[in-house]
Backbone bond lengths (Angstrom), bond angles and torsions (degrees), N, CA, C in turn:
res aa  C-N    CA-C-N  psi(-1)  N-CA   C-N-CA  omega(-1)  CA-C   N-CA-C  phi
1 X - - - 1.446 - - 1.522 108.03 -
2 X 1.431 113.20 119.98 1.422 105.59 163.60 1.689 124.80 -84.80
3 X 0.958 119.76 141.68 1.713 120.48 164.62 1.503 114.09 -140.74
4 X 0.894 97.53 165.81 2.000 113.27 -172.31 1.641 100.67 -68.22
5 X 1.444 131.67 -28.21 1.302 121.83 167.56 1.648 117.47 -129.33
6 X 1.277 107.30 148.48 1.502 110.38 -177.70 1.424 113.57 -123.92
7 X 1.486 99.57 159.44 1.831 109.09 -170.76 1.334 100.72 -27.19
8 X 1.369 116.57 -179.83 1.354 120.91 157.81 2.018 105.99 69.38
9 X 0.889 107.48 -25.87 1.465 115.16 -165.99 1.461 103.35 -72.76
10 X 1.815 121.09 139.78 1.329 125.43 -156.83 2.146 82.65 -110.74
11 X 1.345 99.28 125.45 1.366 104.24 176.71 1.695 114.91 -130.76
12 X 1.391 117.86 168.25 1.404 116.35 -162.18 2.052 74.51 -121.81
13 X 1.439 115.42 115.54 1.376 117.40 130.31 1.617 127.24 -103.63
14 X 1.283 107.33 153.76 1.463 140.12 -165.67 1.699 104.55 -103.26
15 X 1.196 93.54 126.59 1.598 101.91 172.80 1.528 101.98 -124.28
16 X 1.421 119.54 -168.49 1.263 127.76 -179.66 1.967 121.01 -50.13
17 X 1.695 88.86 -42.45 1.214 87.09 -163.64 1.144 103.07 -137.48
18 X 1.507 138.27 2.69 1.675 150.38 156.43 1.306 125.39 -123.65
19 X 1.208 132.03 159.25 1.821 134.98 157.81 1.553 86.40 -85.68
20 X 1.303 99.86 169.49 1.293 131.49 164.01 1.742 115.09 -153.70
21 X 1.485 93.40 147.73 2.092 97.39 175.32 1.330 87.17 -100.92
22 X 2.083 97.42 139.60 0.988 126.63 176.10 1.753 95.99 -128.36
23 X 1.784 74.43 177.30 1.872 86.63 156.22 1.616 93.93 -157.65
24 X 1.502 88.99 151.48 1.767 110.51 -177.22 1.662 99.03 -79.73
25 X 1.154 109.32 120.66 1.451 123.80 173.09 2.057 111.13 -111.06
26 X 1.341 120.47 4.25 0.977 130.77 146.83 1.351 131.05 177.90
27 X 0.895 123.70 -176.65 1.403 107.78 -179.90 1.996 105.37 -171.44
28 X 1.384 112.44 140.47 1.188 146.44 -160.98 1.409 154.06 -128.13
29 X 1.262 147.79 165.35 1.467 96.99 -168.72 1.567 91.71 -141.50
30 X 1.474 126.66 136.83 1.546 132.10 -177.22 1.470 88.03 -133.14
31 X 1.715 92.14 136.00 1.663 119.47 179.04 1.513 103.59 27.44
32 X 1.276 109.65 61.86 1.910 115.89 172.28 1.579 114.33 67.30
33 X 1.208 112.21 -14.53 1.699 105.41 178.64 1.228 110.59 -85.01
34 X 1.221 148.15 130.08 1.403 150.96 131.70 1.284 128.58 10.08
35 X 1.229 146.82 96.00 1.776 111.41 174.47 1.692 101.64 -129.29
36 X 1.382 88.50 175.89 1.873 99.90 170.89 1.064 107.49 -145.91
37 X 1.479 97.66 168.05 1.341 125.19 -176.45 1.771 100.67 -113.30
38 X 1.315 115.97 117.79 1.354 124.03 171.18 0.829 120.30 -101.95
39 X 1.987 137.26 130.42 1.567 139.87 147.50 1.214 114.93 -62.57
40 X 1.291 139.14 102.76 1.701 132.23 -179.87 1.640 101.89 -71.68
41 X 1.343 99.43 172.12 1.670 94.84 -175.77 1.324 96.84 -85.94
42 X 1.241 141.96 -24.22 1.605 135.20 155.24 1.356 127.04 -39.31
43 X 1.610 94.99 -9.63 1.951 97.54 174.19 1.227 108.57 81.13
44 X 1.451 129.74 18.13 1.155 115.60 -177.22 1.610 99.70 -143.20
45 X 1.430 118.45 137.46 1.114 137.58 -151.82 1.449 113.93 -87.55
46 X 1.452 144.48 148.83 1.155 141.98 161.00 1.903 95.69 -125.41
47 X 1.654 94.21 144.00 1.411 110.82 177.96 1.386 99.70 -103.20
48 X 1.427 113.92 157.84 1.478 122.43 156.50 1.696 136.60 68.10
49 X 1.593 100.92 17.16 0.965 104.16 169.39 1.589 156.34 -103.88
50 X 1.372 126.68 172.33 1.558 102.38 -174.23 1.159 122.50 -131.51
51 X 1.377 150.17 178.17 1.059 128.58 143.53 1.521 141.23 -45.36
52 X 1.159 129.74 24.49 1.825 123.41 -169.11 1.759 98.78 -113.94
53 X 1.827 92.84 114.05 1.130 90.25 172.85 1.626 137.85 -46.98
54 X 1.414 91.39 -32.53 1.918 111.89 159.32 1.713 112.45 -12.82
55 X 1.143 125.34 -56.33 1.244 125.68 178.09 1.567 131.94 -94.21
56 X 0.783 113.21 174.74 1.882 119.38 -158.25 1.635 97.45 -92.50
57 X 1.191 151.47 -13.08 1.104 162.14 148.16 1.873 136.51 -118.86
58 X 1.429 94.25 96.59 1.786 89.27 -157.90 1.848 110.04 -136.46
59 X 1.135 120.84 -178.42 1.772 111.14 -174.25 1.789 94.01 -96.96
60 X 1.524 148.92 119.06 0.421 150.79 -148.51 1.517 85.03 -99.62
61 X 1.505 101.76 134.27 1.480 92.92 -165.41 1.616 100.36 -100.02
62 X 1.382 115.84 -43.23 1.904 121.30 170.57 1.477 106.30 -35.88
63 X 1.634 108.52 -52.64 1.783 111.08 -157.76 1.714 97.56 -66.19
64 X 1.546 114.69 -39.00 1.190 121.22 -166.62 1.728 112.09 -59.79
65 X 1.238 87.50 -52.04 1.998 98.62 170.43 1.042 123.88 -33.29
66 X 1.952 101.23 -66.17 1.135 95.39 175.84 1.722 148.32 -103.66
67 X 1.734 89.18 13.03 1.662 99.49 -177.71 1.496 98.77 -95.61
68 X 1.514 120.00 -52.91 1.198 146.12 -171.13 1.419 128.51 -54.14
69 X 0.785 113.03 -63.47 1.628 157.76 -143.06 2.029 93.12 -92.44
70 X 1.328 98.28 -64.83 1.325 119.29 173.94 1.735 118.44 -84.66
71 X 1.092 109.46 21.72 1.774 127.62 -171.89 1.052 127.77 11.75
72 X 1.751 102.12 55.26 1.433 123.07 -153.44 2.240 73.96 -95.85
73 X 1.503 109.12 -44.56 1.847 117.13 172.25 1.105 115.49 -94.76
74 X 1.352 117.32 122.45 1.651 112.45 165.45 1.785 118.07 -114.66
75 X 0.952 112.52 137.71 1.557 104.26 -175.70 1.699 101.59 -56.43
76 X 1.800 105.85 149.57 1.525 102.32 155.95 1.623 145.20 -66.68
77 X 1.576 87.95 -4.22 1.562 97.74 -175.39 1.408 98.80 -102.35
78 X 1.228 111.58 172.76 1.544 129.35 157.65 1.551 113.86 -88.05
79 X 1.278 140.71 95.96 1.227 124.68 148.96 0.933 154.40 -24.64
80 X 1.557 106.06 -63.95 1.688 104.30 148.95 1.357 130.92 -53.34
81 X 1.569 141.33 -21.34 0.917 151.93 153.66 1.395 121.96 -35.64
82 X 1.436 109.37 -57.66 1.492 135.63 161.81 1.516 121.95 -48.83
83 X 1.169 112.92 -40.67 1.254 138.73 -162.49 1.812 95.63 -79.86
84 X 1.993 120.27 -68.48 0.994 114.86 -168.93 1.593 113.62 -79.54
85 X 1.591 125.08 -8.15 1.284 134.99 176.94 1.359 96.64 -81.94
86 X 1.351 130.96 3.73 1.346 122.41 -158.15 1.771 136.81 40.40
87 X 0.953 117.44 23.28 1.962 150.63 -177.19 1.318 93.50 -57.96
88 X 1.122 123.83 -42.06 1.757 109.26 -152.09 1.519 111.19 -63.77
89 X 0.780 131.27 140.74 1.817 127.38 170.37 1.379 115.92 -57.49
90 X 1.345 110.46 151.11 1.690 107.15 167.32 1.533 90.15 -100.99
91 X 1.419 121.19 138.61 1.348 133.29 -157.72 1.683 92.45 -117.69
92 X 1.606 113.25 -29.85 1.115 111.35 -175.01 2.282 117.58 -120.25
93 X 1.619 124.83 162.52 1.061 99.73 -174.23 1.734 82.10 -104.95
C-alpha cells in the first residue's frame, strides 16, 4: 500500500484548539481513504486518522511540511527505540 506518510514518520496533528508532534505508527486503508494510527508525544495514541482538514482531529499536512518534514520538529522519543523494545501501543484490535 502506498500513502503520503510512513511508520516512523514525525507528523504535526491539529485538534480543536492545539497541534501536537506525533509519529505514524501505522497506517491503513478504509473505503479507499488512507488512515493512521498516531503516538502523540503525550504517549497517548489516536486511531484512524487522515489528513482532511474537514474534521476536528487530523495530520496537518502544511504544519507537517514545514516543521517536520524539513526537521525544523523532531519528536522526543525515539521510534525505533519503541519499535525494537516493543513500546509502541496497539491502537487497534
Amino acid at each position: 500500500m502506498t500513502s503520503r506518510y510512513r511508520e516512523g514518520q514525525a507528523v504535526i496533528v491539529t485538534t480543536e484548539d492545539k497541534h501536537q508532534v506525533g509519529v505514524i505508527v501505522n497506517a491503513f486503508k478504509v473505503k479507499k481513504k488512507t488512515m493512521y494510527d498516531v503516538l502523540l508525544e503525550s504517549r497517548s495514541a489516536i486511531s484512524a486518522l487522515n489528513s482532511s482538514s474537514n474534521n476536528k482531529v487530523y495530520i496537518n499536512r502544511t504544519l507537517t511540511k514545514q516543521l517536520c518534514d524539513s526537521g525544523t520538529i523532531t519528536p522526543t522519543f525515539d521510534y525505533n527505540q519503541l519499535l525494537e523494545e516493543d513500546l509502541i501501543p496497539h491502537t487497534r484490535s
